[in-house]
BALOBA-1460 file (C-alpha; in Angstrom, 3 decimals):
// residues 336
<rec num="1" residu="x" x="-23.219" y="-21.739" z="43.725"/>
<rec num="2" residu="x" x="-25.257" y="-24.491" z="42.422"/>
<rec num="3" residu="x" x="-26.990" y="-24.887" z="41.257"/>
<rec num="4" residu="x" x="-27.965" y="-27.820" z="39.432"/>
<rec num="5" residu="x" x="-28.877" y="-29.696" z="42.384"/>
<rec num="6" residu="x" x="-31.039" y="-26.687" z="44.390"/>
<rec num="7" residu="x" x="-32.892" y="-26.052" z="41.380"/>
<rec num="8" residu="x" x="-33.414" y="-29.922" z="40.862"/>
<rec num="9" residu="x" x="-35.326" y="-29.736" z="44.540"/>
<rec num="10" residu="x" x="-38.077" y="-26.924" z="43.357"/>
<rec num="11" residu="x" x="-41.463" y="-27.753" z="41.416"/>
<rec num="12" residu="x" x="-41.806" y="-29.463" z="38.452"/>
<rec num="13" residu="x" x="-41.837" y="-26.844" z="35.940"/>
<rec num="14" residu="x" x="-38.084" y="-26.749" z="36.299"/>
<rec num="15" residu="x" x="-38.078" y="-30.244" z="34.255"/>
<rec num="16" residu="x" x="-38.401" y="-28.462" z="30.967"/>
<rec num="17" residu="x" x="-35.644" y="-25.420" z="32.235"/>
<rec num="18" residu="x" x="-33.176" y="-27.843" z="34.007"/>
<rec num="19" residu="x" x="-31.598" y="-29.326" z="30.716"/>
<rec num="20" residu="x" x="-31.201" y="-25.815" z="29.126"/>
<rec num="21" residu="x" x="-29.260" y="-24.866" z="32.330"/>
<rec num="22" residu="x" x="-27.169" y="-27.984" z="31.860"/>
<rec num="23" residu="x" x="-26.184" y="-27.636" z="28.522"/>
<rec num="24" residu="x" x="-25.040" y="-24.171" z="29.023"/>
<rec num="25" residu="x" x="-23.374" y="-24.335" z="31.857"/>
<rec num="26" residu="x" x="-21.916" y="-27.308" z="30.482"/>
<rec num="27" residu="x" x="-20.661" y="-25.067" z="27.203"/>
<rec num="28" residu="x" x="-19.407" y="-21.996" z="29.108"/>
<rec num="29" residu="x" x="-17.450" y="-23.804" z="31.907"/>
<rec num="30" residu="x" x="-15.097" y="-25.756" z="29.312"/>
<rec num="31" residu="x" x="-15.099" y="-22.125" z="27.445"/>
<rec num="32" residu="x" x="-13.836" y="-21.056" z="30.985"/>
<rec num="33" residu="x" x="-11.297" y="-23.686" z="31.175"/>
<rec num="34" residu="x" x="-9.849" y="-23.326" z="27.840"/>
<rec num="35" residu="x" x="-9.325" y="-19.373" z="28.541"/>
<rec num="36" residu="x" x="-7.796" y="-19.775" z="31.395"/>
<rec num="37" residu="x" x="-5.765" y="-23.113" z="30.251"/>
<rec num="38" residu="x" x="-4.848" y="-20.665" z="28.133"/>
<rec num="39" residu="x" x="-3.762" y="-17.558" z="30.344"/>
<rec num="40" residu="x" x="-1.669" y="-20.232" z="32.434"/>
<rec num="41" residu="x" x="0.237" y="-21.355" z="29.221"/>
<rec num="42" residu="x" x="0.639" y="-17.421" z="28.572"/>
<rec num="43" residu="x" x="2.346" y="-17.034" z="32.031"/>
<rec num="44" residu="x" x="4.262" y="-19.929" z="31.769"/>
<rec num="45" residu="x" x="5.623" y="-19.027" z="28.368"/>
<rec num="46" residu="x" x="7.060" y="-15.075" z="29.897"/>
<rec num="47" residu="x" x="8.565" y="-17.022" z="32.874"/>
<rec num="48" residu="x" x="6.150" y="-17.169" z="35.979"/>
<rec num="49" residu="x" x="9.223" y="-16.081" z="37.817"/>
<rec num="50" residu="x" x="9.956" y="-12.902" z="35.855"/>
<rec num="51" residu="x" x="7.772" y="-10.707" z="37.600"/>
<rec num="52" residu="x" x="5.210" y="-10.316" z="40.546"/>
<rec num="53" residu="x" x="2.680" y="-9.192" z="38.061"/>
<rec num="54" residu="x" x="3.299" y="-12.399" z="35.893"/>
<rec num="55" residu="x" x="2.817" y="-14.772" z="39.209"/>
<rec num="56" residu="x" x="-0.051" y="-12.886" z="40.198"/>
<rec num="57" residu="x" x="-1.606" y="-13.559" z="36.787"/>
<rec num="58" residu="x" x="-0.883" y="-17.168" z="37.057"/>
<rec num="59" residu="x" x="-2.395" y="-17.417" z="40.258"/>
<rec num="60" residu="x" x="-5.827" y="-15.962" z="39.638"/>
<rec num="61" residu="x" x="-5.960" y="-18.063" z="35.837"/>
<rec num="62" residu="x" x="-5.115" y="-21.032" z="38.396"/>
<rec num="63" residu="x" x="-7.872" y="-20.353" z="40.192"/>
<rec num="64" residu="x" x="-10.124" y="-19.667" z="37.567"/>
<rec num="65" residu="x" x="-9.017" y="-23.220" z="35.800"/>
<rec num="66" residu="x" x="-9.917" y="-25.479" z="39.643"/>
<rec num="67" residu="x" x="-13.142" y="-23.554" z="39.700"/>
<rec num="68" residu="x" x="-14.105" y="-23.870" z="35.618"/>
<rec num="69" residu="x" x="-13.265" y="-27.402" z="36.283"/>
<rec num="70" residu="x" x="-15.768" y="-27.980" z="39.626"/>
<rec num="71" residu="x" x="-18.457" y="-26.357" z="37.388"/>
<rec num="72" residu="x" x="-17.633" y="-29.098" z="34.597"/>
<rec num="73" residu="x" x="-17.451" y="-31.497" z="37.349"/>
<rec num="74" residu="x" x="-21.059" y="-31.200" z="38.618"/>
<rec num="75" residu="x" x="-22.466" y="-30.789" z="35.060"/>
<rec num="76" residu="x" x="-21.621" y="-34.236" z="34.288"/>
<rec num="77" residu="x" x="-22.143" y="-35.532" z="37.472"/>
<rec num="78" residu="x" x="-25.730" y="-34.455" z="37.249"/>
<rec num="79" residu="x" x="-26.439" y="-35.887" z="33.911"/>
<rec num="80" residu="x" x="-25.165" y="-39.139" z="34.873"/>
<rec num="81" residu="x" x="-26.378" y="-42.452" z="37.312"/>
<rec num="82" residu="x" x="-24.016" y="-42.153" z="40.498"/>
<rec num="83" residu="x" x="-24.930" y="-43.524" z="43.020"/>
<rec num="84" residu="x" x="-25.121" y="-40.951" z="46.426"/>
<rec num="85" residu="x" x="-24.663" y="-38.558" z="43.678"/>
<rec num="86" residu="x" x="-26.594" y="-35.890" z="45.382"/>
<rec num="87" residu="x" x="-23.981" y="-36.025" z="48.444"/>
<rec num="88" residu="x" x="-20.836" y="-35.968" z="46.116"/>
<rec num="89" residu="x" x="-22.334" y="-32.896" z="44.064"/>
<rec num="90" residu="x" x="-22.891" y="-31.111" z="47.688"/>
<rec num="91" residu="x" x="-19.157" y="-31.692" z="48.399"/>
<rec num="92" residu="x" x="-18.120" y="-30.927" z="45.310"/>
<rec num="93" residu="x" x="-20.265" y="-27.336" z="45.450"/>
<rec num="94" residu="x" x="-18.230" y="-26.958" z="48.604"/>
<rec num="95" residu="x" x="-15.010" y="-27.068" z="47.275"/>
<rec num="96" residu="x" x="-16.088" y="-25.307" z="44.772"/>
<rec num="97" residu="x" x="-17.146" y="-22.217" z="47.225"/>
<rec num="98" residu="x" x="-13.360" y="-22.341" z="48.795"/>
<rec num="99" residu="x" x="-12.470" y="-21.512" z="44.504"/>
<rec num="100" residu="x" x="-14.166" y="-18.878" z="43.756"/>
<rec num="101" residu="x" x="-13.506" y="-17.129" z="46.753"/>
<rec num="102" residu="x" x="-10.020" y="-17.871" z="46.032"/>
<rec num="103" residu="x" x="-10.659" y="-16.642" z="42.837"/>
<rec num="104" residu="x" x="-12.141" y="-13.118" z="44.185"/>
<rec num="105" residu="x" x="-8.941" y="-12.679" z="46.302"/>
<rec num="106" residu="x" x="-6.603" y="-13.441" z="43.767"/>
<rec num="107" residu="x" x="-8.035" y="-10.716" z="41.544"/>
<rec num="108" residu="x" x="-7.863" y="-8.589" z="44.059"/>
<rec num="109" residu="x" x="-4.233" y="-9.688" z="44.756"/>
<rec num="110" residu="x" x="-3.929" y="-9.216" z="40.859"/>
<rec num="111" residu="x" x="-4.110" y="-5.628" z="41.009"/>
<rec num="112" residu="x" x="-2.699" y="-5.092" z="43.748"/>
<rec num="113" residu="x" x="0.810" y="-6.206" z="42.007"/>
<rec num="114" residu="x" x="-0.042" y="-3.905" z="39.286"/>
<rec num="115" residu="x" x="-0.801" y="-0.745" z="41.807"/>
<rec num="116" residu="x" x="2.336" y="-1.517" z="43.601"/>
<rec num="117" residu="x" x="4.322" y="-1.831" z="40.032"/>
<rec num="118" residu="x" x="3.080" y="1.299" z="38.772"/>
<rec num="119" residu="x" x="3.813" y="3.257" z="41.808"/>
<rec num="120" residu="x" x="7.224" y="1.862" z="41.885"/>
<rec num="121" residu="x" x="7.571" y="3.410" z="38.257"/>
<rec num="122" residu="x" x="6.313" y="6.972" z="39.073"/>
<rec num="123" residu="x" x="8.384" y="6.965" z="42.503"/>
<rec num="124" residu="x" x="11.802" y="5.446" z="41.385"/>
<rec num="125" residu="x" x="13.273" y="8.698" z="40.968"/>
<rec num="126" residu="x" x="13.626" y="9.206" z="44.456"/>
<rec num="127" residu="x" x="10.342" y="8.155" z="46.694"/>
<rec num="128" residu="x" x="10.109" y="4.748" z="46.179"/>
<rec num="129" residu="x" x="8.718" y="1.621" z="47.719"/>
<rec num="130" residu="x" x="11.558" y="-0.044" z="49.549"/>
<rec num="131" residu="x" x="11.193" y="-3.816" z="49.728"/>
<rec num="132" residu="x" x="9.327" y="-3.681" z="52.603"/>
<rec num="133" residu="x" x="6.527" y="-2.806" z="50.864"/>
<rec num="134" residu="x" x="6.909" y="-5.353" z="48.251"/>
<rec num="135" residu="x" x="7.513" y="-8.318" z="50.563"/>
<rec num="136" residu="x" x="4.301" y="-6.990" z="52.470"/>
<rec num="137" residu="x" x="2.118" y="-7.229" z="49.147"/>
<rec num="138" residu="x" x="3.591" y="-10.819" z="48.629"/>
<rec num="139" residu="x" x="2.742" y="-12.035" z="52.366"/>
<rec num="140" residu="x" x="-0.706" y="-10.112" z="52.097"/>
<rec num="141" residu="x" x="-1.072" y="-12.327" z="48.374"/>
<rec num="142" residu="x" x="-0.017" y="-15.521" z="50.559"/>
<rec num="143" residu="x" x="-2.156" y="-14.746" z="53.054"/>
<rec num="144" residu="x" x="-5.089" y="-14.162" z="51.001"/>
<rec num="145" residu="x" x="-4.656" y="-17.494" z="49.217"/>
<rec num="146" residu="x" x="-4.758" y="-19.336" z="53.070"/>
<rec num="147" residu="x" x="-7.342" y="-17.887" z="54.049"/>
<rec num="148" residu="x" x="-9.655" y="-18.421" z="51.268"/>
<rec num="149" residu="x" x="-8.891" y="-22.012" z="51.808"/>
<rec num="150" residu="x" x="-10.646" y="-21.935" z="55.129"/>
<rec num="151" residu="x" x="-14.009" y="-20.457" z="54.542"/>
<rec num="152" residu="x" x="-16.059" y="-23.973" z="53.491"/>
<rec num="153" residu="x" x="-19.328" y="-23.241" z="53.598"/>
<rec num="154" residu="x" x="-21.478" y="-25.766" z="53.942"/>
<rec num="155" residu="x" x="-24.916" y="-24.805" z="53.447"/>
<rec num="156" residu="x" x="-27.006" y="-27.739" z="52.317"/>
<rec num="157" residu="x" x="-30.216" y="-27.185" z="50.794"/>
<rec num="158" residu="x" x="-33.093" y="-29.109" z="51.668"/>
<rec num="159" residu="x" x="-32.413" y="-32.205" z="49.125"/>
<rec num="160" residu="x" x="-29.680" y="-32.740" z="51.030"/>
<rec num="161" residu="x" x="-30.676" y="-32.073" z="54.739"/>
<rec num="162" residu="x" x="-33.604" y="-34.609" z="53.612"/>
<rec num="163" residu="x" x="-30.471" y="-37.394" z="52.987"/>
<rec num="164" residu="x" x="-29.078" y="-36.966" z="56.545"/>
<rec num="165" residu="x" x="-31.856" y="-37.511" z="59.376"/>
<rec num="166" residu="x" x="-29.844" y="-36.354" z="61.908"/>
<rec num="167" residu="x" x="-28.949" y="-33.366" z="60.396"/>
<rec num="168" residu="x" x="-30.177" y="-30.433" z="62.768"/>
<rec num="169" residu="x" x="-32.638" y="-27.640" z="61.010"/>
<rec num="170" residu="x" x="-31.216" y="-24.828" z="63.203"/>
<rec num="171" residu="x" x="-27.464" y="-25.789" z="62.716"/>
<rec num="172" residu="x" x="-28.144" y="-26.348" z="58.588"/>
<rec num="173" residu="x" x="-30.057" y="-22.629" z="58.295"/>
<rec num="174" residu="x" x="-27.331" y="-21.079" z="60.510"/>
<rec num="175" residu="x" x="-24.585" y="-22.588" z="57.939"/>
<rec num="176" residu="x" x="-26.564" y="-21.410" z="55.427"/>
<rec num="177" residu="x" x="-26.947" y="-17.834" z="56.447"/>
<rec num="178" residu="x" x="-23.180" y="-18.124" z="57.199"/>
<rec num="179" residu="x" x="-22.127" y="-19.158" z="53.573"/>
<rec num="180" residu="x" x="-24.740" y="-16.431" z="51.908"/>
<rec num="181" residu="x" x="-22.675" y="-13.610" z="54.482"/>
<rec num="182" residu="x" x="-19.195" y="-15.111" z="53.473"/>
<rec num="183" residu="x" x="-20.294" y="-14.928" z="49.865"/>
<rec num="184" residu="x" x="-21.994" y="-11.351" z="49.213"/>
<rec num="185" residu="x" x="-19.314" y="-10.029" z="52.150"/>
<rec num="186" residu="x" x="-16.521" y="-11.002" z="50.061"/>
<rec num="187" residu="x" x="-18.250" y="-10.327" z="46.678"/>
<rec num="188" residu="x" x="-19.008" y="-6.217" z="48.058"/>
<rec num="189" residu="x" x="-15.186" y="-6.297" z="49.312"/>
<rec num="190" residu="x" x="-13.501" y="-7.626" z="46.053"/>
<rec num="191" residu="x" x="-15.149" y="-4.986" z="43.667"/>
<rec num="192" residu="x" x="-14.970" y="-1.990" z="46.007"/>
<rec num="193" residu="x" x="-11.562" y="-2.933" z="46.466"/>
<rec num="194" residu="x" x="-10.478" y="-3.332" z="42.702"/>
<rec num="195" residu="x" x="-12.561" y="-0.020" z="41.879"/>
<rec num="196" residu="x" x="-10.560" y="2.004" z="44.413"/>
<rec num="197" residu="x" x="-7.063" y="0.152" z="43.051"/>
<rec num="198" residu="x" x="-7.958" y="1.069" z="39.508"/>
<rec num="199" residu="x" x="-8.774" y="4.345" z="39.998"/>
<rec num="200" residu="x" x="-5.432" y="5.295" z="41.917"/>
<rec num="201" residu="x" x="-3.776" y="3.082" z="39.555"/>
<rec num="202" residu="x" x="-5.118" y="5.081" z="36.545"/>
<rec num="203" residu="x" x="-4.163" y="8.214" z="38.207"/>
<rec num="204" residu="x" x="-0.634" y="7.282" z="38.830"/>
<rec num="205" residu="x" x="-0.356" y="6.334" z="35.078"/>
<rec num="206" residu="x" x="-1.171" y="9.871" z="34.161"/>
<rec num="207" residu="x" x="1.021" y="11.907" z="36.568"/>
<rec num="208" residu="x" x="3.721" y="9.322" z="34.811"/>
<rec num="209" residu="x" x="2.988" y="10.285" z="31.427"/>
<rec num="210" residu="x" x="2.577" y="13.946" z="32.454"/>
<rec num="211" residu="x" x="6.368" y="13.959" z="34.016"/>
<rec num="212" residu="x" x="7.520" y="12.908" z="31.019"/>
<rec num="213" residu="x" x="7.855" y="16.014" z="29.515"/>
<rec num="214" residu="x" x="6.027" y="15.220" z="26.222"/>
<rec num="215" residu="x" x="2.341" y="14.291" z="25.630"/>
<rec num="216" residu="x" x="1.671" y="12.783" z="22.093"/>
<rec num="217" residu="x" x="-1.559" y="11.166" z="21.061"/>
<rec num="218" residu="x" x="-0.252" y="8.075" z="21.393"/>
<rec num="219" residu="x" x="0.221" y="8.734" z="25.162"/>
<rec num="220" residu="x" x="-3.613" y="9.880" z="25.127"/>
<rec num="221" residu="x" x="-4.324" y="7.007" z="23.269"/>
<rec num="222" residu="x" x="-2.782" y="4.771" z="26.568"/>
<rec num="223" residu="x" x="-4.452" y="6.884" z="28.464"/>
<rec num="224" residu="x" x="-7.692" y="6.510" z="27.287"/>
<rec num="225" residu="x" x="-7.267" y="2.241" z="27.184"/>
<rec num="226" residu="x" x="-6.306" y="3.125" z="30.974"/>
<rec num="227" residu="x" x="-9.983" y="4.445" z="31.436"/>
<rec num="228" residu="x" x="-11.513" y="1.985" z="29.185"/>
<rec num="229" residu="x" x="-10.051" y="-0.682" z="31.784"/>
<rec num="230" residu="x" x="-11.304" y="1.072" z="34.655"/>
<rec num="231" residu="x" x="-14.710" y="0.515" z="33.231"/>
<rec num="232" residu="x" x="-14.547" y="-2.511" z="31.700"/>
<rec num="233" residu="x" x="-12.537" y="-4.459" z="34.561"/>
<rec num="234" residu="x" x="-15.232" y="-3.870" z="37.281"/>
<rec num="235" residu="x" x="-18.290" y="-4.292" z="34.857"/>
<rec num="236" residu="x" x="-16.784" y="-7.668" z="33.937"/>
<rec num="237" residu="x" x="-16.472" y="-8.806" z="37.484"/>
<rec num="238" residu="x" x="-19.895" y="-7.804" z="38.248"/>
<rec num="239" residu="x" x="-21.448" y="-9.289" z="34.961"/>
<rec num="240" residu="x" x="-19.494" y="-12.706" z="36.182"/>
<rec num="241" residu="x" x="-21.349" y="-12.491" z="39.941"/>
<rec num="242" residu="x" x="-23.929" y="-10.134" z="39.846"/>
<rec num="243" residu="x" x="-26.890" y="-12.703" z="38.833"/>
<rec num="244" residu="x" x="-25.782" y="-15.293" z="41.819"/>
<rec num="245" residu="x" x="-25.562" y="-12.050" z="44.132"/>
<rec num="246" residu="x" x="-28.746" y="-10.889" z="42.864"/>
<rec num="247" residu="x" x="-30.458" y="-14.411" z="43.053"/>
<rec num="248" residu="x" x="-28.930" y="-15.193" z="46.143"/>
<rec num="249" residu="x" x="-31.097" y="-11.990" z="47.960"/>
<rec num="250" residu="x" x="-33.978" y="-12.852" z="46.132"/>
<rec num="251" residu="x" x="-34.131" y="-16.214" z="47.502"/>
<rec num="252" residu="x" x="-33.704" y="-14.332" z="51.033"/>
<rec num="253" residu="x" x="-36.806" y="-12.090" z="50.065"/>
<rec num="254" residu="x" x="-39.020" y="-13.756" z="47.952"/>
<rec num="255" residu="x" x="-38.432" y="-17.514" z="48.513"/>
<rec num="256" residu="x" x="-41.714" y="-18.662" z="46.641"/>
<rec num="257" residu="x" x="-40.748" y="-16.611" z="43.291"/>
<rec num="258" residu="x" x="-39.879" y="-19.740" z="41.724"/>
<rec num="259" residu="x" x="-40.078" y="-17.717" z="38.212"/>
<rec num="260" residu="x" x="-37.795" y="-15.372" z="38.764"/>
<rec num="261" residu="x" x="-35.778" y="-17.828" z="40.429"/>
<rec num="262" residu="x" x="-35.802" y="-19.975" z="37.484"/>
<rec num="263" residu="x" x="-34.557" y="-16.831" z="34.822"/>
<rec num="264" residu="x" x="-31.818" y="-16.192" z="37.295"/>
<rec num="265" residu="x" x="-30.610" y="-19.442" z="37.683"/>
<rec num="266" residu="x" x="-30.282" y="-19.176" z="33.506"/>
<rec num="267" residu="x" x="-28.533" y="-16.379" z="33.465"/>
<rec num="268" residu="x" x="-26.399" y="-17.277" z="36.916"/>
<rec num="269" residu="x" x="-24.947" y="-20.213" z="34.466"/>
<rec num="270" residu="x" x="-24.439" y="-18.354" z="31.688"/>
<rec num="271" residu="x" x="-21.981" y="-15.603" z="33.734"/>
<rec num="272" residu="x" x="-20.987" y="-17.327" z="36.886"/>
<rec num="273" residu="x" x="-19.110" y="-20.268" z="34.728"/>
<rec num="274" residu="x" x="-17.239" y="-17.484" z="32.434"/>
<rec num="275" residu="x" x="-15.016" y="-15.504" z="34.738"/>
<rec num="276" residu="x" x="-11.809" y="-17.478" z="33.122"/>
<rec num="277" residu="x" x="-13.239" y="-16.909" z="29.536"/>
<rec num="278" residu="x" x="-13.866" y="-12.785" z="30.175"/>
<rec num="279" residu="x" x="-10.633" y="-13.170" z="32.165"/>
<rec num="280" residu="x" x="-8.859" y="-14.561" z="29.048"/>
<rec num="281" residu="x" x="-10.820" y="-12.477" z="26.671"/>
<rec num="282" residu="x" x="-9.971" y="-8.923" z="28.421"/>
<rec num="283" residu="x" x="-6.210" y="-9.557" z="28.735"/>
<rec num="284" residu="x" x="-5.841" y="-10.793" z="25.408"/>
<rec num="285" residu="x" x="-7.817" y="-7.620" z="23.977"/>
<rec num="286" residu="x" x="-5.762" y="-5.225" z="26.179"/>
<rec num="287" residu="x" x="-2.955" y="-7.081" z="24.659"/>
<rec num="288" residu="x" x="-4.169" y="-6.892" z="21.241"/>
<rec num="289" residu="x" x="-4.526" y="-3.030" z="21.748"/>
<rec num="290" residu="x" x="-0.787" y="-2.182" z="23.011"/>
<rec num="291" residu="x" x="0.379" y="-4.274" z="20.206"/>
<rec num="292" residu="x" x="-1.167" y="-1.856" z="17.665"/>
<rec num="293" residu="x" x="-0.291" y="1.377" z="19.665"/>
<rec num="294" residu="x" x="3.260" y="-0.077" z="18.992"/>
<rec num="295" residu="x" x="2.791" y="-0.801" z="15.758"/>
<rec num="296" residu="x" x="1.044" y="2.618" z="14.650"/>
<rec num="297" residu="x" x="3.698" y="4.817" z="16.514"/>
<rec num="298" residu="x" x="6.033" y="2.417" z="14.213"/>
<rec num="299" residu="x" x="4.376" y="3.695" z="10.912"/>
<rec num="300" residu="x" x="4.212" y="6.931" z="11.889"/>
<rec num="301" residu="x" x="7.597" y="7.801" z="12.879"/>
<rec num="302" residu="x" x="9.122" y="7.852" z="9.306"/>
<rec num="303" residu="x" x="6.594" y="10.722" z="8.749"/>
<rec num="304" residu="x" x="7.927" y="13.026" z="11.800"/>
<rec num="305" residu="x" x="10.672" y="15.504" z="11.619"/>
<rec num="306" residu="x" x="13.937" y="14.446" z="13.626"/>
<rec num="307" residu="x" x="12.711" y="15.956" z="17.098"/>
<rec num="308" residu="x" x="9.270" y="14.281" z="16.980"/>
<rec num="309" residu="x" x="11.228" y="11.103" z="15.508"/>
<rec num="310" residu="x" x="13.325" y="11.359" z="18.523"/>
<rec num="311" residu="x" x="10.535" y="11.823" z="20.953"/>
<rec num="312" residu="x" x="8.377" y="9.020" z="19.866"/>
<rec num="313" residu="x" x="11.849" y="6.789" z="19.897"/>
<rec num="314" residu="x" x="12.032" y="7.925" z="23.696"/>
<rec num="315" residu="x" x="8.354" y="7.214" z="24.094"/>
<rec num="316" residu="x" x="8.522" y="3.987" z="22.350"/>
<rec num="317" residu="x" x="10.684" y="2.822" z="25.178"/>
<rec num="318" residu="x" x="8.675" y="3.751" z="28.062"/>
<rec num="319" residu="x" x="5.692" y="2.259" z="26.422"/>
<rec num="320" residu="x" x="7.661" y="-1.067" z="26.331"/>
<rec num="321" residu="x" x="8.702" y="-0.501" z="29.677"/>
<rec num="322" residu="x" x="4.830" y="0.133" z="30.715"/>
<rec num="323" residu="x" x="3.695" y="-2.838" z="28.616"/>
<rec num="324" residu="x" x="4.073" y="-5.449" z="31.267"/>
<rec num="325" residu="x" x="3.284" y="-3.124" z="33.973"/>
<rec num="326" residu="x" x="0.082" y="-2.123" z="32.694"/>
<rec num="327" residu="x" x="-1.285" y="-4.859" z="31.127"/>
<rec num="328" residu="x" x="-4.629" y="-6.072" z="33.089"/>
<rec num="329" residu="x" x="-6.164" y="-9.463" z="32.331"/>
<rec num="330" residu="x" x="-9.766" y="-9.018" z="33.233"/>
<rec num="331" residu="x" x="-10.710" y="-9.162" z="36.264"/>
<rec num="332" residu="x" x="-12.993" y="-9.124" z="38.466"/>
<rec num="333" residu="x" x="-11.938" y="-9.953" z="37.468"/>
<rec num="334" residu="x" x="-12.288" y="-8.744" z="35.476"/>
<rec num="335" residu="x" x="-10.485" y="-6.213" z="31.944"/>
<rec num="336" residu="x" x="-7.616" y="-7.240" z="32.988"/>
């Protein structure tokens, strides 16, 4: 949201805040861009064609790099002489609104591939998903994506109204009710939507392990990075959006609170600009975590008698088989 430019429009104590809140939005955007640069390379390199889950995670990182790259964008736009450079940073902010909510949908789309994965795995015995089901989660992931692309909203602030005379008051505070609706509508809908996804997806996982006819610790051990991601997935998302959805109704009810304006808009650039860094950071960690369940089980197995050798062979497989089923990136989104 923007940040730069409707903060540039309030009193002049913002002169001493406004090149702080350059400088680190500045820092954690190409932070964002790099992460996600990075999950895209990541996809690219396991075949973006291998699996739903793997396209899906493309997608959002895709997202995540247009949108880390509209908050570069308008950084150095602002710092630099351009002329009819408020107009172009309005536009930009724009396209920049159709990115993140792309973003939100995508993570939402995210893990919804993984739900629909993991069900397949405890259901293939006999219940499972026919393609129907699966082609239906693709066209709702398509559909998602269009639509997202529709919602610009263009809600000017008054810097802006001020450059177009014949701009109409009513028509510019009705377009800017509409974007603050789309925005905290779609925010509220994302993360009750991943919450209720995670949870059923982390109680799938353990009627999965449970049928499996042996529970070892390193099965509790999955089980408990399982409810460490249902925690730190949605607390991740809402760190990312929380301070724009929190100073977006406190501009609603205290318009004049130009303090507390001014600490939000601070914090707003510190989280808003990271969602492909804590994206990036929380898959790579969940990652990082498998890779040493594997690795312990490994170490441990010489140590076993020949049954528990056996079982831990068995599980050893399934884990593998769970790996790219189960591995989140982070949302919002996000840990995953």
């Amino acid at each position: 949201m923007a940040f730069l430019l409707e903060a540039s429009i309030l009193e002049d104590s913002w002169d001493l805040i406004l090149p702080a809140i350059q400088w680190i939005q500045f820092v954690m955007a190409t932070l964002s861009v790099i992460g996600s640069s990075s999950l895209i390379a990541y996809a690219v390199f396991q075949n973006v064609q291998k699996s739903p889950e793997i396209r899906a995670l493309f997608c959002l990182s895709f997202c995540d790099l247009l949108l880390g790259l509209c908050w570069l964008t308008e950084t150095l736009l602002y710092g630099a002489s351009v002329a009819n450079k408020d107009i172009i940073c309005y536009n930009l902010q724009a396209v920049g609104q159709v990115f993140y909510i792309s973003s939100f949908l995508c993570t939402v789309n995210y893990i919804w591939y993984l739900y629909t994965e993991l069900r397949m795995k405890h259901t293939q015995s006999g219940q499972s998903p026919s393609p129907l089901v699966i082609d239906y989660t693709c066209r709702v992931g398509q559909m998602a994506l269009i639509f997202s692309r529709c919602i610009l909203m263009h809600s000017p602030p008054s810097s802006v109204a001020e450059l177009l005379p014949s701009a109409n008051t009513s028509v510019c505070g009705i377009l800017y009710f509409y974007g603050i609706t789309i925005f905290l509508g779609s925010f509220v809908l994302s993360l009750l939507t991943i919450m209720v996804l995670l949870i059923q997806a982390q109680t799938l996982y353990k009627k999965f392990v449970k049928s499996s006819g042996f529970l070892g610790s390193e099965q509790w051990a999955v089980i408990h990075i399982m409810d460490q991601r249902v925690r730190f997935y949605p607390v991740a998302f809402f760190c990312c959006w929380g301070p724009a959805v929190i100073l977006m109704i406190i501009k609603l009810t205290k318009p004049q609170d130009t303090k507390l304006h001014m600490a939000l808009y601070v914090l707003q650039a510190l989280t808003a600009t990271s969602q492909g860094l804590l994206n990036c950071g929380v898959y790579g960690w969940t990652q990082h975590k498998f890779h040493q369940l594997k690795q312990e089980a490994q170490r441990d197995a010489d140590t076993q008698t020949p049954l528990l050798c056996s079982q831990k062979r068995f599980y050893s497989r399934g884990l593998k088989s769970l790996e790219s089923t189960l591995t989140f990136p982070t949302s919002t989104s996000t840990i995953l």
